[in-house]
N, C-alpha and C positions, 0 to 999 in steps of 0.2 A: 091833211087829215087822212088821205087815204092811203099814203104811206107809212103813218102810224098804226093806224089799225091794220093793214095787211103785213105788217111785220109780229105784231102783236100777235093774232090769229096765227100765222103760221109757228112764232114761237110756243106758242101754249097748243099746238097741236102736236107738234116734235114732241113737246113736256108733257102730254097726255099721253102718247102714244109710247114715250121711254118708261113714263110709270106702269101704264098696261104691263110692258112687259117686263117690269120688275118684279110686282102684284103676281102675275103668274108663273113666277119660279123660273122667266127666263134670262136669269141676270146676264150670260153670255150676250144674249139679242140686245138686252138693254145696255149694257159696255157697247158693242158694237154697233148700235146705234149713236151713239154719244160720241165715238172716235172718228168712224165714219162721214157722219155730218157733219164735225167741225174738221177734218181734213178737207172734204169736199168742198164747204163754204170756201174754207180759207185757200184751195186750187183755184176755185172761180175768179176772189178777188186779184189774185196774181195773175190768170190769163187775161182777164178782164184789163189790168193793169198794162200788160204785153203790151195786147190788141191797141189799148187806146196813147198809149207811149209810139206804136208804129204809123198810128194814123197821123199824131201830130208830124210825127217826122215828117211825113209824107205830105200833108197839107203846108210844110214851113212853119209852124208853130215853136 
């Protein structure tokens, strides 16, 4: 449960926070925010992937 709801919460804060600054005529920030954080996410899962693909190595997995 509590990985539903903190995913949830953090998505509709991003989603708040992209419409703010749509609402205020900063479509620029609001692209940039949108591009930005699904680069980001999607860098993380791949490091994240690295990281736990070397550990197995390492443990013999």
């Amino acid at each position: 449960m509590t990985g539903i709801c903190g995913g949830y919460t953090t998505f509709s804060s991003f989603s708040l926070q992209t419409l703010n600054l749509a609402r205020d005529g900063e479509t620029a920030l609001a692209g940039a925010n949108v591009a930005l954080s699904v680069v980001l996410c999607l860098a993380g899962v791949w490091f994240g992937h690295i990281a736990a693909s070397a550990l197995n190595q390492v443990k013999g997995v």
